[in-house]
Legacy VTK file of the C-alpha trace (Angstrom):
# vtk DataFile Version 3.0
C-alpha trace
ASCII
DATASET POLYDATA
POINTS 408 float
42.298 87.898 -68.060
39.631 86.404 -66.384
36.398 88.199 -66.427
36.170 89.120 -62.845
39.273 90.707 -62.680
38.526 92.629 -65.478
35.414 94.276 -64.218
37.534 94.375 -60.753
40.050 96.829 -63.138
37.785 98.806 -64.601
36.175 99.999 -61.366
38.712 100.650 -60.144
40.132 102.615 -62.939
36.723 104.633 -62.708
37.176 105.107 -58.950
40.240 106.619 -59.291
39.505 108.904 -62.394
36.170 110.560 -60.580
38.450 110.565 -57.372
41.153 113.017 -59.033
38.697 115.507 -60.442
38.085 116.383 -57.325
39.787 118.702 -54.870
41.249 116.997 -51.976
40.676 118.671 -48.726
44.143 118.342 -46.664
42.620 117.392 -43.637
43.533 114.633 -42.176
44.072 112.821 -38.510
46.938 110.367 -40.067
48.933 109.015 -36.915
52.403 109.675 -37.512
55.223 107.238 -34.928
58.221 108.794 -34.538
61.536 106.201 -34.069
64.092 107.073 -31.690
66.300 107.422 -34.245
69.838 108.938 -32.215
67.791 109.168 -29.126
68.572 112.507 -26.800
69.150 112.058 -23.126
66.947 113.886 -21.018
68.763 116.986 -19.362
70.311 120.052 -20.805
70.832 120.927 -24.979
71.696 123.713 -26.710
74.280 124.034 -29.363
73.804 121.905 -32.560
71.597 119.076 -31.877
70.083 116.325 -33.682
68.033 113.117 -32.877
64.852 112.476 -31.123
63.920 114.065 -28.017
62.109 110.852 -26.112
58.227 110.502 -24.718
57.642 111.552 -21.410
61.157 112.776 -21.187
62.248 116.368 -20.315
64.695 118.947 -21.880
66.126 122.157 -21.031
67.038 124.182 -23.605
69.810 126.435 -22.538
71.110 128.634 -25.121
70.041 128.802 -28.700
69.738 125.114 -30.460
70.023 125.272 -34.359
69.614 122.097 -36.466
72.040 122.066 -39.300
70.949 121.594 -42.947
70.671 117.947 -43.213
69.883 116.949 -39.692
66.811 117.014 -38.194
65.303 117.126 -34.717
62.221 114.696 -33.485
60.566 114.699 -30.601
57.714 112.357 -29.726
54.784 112.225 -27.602
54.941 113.478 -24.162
58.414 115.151 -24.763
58.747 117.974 -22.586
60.925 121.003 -23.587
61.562 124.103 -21.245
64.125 126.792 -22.691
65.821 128.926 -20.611
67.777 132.543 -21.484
65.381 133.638 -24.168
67.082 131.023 -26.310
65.457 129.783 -29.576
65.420 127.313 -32.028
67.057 127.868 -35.278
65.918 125.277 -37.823
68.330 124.765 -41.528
67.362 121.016 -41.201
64.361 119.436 -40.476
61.951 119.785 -37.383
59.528 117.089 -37.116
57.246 117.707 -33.607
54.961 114.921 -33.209
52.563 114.264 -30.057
49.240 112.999 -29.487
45.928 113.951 -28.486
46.370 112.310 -25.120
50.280 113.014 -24.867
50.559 116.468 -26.976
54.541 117.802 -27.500
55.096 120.909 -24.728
57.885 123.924 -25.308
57.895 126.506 -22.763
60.274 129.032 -21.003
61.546 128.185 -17.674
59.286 131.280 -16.392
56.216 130.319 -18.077
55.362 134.551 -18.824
55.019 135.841 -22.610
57.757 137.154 -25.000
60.282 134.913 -22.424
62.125 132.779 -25.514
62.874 133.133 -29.006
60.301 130.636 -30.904
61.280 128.711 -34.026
63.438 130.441 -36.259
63.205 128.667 -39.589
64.160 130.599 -42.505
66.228 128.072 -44.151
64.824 125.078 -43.636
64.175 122.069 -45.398
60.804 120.851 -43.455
58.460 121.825 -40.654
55.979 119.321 -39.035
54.916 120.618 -35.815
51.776 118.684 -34.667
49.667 118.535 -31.010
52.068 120.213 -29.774
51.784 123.390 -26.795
53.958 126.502 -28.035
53.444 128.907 -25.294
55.541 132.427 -24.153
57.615 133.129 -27.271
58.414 136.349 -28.650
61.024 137.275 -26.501
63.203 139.882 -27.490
65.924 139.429 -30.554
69.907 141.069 -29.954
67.745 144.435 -31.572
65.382 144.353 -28.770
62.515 143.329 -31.294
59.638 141.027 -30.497
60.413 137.609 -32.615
57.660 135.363 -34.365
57.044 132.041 -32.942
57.733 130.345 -36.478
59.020 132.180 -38.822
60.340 130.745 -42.464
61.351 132.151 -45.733
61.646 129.249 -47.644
60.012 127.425 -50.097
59.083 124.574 -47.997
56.345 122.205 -47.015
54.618 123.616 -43.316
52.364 121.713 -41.650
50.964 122.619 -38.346
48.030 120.800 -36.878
46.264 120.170 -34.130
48.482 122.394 -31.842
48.649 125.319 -29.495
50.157 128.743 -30.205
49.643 131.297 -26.796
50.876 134.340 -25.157
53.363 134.879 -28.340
54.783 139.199 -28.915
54.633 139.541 -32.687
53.289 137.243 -35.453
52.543 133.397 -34.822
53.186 132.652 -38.034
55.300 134.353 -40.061
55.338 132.724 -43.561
56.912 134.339 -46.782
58.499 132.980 -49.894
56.655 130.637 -51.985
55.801 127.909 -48.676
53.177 125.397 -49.303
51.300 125.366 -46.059
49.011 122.954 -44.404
47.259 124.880 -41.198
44.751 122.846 -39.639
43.024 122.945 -36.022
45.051 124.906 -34.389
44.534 126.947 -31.411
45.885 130.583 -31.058
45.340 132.133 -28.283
46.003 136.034 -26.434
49.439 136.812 -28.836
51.140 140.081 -29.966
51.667 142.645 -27.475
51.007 146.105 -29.846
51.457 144.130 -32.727
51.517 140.749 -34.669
49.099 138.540 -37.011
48.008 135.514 -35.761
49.102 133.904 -39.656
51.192 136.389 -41.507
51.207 135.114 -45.202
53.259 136.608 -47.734
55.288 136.037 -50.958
54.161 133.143 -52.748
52.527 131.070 -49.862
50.045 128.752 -50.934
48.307 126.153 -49.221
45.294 125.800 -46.507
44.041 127.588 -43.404
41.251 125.766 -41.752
39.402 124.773 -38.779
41.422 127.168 -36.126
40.505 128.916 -33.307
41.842 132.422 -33.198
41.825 134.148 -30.270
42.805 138.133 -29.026
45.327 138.527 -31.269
46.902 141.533 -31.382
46.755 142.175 -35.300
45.053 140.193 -37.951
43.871 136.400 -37.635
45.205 135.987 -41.315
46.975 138.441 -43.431
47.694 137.643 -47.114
49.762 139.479 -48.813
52.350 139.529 -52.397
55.719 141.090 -52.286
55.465 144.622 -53.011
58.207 143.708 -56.098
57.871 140.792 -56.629
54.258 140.209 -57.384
54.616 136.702 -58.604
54.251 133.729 -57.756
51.024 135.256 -56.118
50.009 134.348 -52.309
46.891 131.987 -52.884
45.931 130.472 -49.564
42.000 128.911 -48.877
40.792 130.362 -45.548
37.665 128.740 -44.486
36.038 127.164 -41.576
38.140 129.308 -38.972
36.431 130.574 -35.515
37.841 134.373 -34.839
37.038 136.155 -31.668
38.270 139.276 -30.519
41.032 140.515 -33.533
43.096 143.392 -33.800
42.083 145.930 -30.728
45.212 145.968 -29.620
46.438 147.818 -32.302
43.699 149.885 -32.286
42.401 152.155 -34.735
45.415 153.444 -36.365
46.039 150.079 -37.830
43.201 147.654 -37.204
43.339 144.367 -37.224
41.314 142.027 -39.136
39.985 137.832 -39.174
40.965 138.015 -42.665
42.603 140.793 -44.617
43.725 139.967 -48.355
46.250 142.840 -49.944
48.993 143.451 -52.362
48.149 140.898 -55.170
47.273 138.509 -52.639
44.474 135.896 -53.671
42.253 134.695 -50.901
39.225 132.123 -50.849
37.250 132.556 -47.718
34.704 130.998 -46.845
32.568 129.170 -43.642
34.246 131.389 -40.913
32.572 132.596 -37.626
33.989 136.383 -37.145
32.909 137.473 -33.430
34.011 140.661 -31.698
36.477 141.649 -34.306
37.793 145.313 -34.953
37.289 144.618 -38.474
35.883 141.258 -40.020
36.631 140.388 -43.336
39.087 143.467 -45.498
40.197 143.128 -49.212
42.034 145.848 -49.946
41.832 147.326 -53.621
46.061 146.237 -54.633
44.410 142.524 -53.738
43.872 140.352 -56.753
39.974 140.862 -55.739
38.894 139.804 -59.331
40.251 136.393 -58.167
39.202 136.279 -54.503
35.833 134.266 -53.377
34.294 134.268 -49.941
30.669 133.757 -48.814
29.117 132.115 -45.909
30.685 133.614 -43.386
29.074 133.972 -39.954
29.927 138.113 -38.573
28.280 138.960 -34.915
29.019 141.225 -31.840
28.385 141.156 -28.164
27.669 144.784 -27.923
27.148 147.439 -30.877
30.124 149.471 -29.883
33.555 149.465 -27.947
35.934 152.245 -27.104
39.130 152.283 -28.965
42.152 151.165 -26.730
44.492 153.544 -28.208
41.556 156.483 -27.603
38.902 155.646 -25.293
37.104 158.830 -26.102
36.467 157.232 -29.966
34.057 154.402 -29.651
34.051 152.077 -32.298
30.910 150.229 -34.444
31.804 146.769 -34.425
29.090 145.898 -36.853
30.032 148.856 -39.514
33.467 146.698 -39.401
32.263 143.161 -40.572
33.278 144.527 -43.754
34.965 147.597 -43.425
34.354 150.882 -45.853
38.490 151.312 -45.860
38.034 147.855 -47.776
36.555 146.922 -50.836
35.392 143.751 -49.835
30.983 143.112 -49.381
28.584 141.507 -47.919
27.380 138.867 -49.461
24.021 136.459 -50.178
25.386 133.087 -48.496
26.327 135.411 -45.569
24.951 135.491 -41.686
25.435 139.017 -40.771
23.983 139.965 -37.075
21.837 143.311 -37.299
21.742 143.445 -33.382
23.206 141.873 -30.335
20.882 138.057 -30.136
20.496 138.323 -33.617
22.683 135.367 -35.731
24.555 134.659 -31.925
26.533 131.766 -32.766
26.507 129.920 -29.472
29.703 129.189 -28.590
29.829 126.547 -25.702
31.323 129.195 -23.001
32.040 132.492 -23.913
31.428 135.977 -21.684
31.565 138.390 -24.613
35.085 139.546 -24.527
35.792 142.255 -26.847
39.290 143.433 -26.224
41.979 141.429 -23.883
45.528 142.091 -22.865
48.242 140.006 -24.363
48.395 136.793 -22.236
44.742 137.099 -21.182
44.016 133.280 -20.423
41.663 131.715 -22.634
39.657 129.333 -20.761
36.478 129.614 -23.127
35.170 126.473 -25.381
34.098 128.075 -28.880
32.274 124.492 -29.694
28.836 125.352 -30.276
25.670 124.592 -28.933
22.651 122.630 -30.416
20.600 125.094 -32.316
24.011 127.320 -33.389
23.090 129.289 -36.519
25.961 127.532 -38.211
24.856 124.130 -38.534
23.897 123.896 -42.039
24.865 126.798 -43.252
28.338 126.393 -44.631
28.835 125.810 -48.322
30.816 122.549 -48.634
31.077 122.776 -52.396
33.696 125.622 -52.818
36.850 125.210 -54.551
35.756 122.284 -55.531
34.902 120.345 -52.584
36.441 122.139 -49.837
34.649 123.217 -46.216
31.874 122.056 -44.729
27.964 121.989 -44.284
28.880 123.999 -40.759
30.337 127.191 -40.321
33.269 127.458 -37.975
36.108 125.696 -36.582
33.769 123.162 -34.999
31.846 120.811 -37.278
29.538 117.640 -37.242
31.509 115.944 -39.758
34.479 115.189 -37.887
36.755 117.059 -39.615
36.843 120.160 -37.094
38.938 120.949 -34.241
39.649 118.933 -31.313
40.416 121.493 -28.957
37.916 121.319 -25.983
37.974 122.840 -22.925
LINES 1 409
408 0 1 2 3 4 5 6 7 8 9 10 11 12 13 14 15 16 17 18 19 20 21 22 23 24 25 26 27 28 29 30 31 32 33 34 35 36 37 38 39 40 41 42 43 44 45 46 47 48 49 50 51 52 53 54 55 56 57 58 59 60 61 62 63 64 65 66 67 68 69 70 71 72 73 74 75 76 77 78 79 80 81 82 83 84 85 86 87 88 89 90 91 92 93 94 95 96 97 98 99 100 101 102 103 104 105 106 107 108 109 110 111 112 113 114 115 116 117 118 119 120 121 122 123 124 125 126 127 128 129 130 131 132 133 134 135 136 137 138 139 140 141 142 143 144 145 146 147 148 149 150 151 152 153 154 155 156 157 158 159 160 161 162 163 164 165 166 167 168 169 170 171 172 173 174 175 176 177 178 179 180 181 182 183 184 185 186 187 188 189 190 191 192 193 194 195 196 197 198 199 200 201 202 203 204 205 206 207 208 209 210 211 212 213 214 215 216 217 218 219 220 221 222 223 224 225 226 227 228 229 230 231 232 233 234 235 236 237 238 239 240 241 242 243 244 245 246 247 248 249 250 251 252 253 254 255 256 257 258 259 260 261 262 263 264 265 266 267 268 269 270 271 272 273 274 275 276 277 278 279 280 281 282 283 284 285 286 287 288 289 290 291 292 293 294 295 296 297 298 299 300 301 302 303 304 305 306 307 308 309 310 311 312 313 314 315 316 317 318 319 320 321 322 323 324 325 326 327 328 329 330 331 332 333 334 335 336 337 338 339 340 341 342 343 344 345 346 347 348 349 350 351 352 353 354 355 356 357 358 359 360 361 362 363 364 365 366 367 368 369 370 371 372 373 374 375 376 377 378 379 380 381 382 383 384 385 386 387 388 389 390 391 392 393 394 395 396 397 398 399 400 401 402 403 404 405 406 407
């Protein structure tokens, strides 16, 4: 071997070896094409469908499409799908959503008002790839008369959702149990769960990533992690970092408040470079949480006012600030955070924002939660946990290019 190509070798040998003792960060902008592989003709579907629903095309769903175990279901840029008669989508295949930033995937009901069609229903599937792609008005009501989650699956499964839109959903966004590896990146989630519903409701062996989203009004909790109650292992282990919550959990009010981030039931949860604004309660661990394993620092917590009247009893009035980590919780503040004393004190400034504390479901979000030059969070993220996870910024917006791309 000639002398050149040895040293060639050995770099690149060393390359690779410091390159896998480090923690890759799943975030990624990796353009995906979709063929049209058994192309769909544009018009109605329902029934047992398979193929490619084509760019620029549109679809009417018209009663409840399920993709059999085996088959799966693409749709590519600019597809446009409207479902009709609360139908949903029952997944036992694959479902591989694919847009673009400038031609993102749209599902929608034919009367464009929340809890109007049935969401994803994907307990037994094989895959889930749902990326820039609008998901707007599910939750409609199941043959019970129950709210259903937008995606719900119960399998052991690869998930990833990026770069998409979740709004105006009735119960839980995500609804996530049973050992799922999950990749949840800069998302959007915007005015869901009517009473009730988490934004990301994690249980039962989930592992993965939840990062750079923008959580908006959601009824319940922006992330919930959580064990089975017997089964406590495989434990729930999910990395929540570099999220942007506003507004969590008054809907549900005091009797059950919701939370950015609440860890429970043998749940472990690393949290870390989030901006918690106008939340009921910030950031709970509950003491049946596998605290002794949890992490989290470096979170940003602020409010627009110092108090706000309970929905469910206007006479109580609530201390938003006494909430950033809640005394029901065993969770504390700590050194790395940014904890506001008063309102102006530590105020992240978002891009547009008027303060909102408490919205109805479907309240339209037309606010940018970028931030503006001088933000407290520039700088003051720790980019070094889990071994090389997050950011220098705190928040779903970052210099680095690696936040969300949501603007508007």
């Amino acid at each position: 071997m000639k002398l050149k190509h040895l040293f060639i070798l050995v770099g690149t040998i060393v390359i690779l070896t410091t390159y896998s003792c480090k923690k890759e960060e799943v975030t990624t902008f990796t353009k995906i094409e979709i063929p049209t592989s058994s192309p769909l003709q544009p018009g109605d579907i329902g029934g047992f469908v398979k193929g490619t629903l084509q760019a620029n095309q549109t679809y009417y769903i018209t009663s409840d499409l399920t993709i059999k175990k085996g088959d799966t279901l693409n749709a590519q840029p600019g597809a446009n799908i409207i479902v009709k008669n609360n139908a949903q989508v029952t997944v036992q295949g694959v479902l591989n959503l694919v847009g673009s930033k400038d031609q993102p995937i749209s599902f929608n009901s034919d009367v464009n008002k929340p809890g109007t069609w049935g969401g994803f229903q994907c307990d037994t599937a094989q895959a889930v790839t749902i990326k820039w792609t609008h998901v707007e008005n599910t939750g409609g009501p199941d043959a019970s008369g129950s709210a259903r989650a937008t995606l719900k699956i119960q399998a052991p499964i690869k998930v990833d959702v990026e770069d998409s839109w979740f709004t105006n959903g009735q119960d839980d966004m995500f609804a996530i149990f049973n050992g799922a590896k999950v990749t949840i990146l800069r998302n959007t989630i915007s005015s869901s769960g009517s009473t009730d519903g988490e934004g990301m409701n994690l249980k039962a062996g989930v592992t993965g990533q939840v990062a750079y989203n923008v959580i908006f009004s959601q009824a319940g909790s922006g992330v919930k992690l959580e064990t089975s109650k017997t089964v406590p292992f495989p434990q729930t282990e999910v990395d929540v970092y570099n999220n942007t919550f506003v507004s969590m959990g008054w809907r549900r009010g005091a009797a059950e408040p919701g939370r950015a981030v609440s860890v429970g039931i043998n749940a472990i949860g690393h949290i870390y470079n989030n901006i918690i604004v106008n939340c009921f309660h910030g950031v709970e661990l509950f003491a049946d949480g596998d605290i002794p394993h949890t992490t989290y620092g470096n979170n940003l917590f602020y409010a627009t006012v110092d108090q706000f009247a309970d929905l469910g009893d206007p006479t109580q009035k609530i201390n938003i600030r006494a909430g950033f980590y809640p005394a029901s919780g065993v969770g504390i503040p700590q050194k790395t955070d940014l904890i506001s004393k008063a309102v102006g004190d530590l105020n992240p400034l978002f891009i547009k924002f008027d303060g909102t504390v408490a919205a109805p479901n479907g309240f339209p979000n037309t606010y940018d939660f970028s931030l503006k030059d001088g933000s407290p969070c520039f700088g003051s993220g720790n980019p070094n946990f889990r071994n090389g996870l997050g950011s220098k910024d705190i928040g779903a917006y970052t210099l680095d290019g690696r936040g969300n791309e949501h603007l508007y």
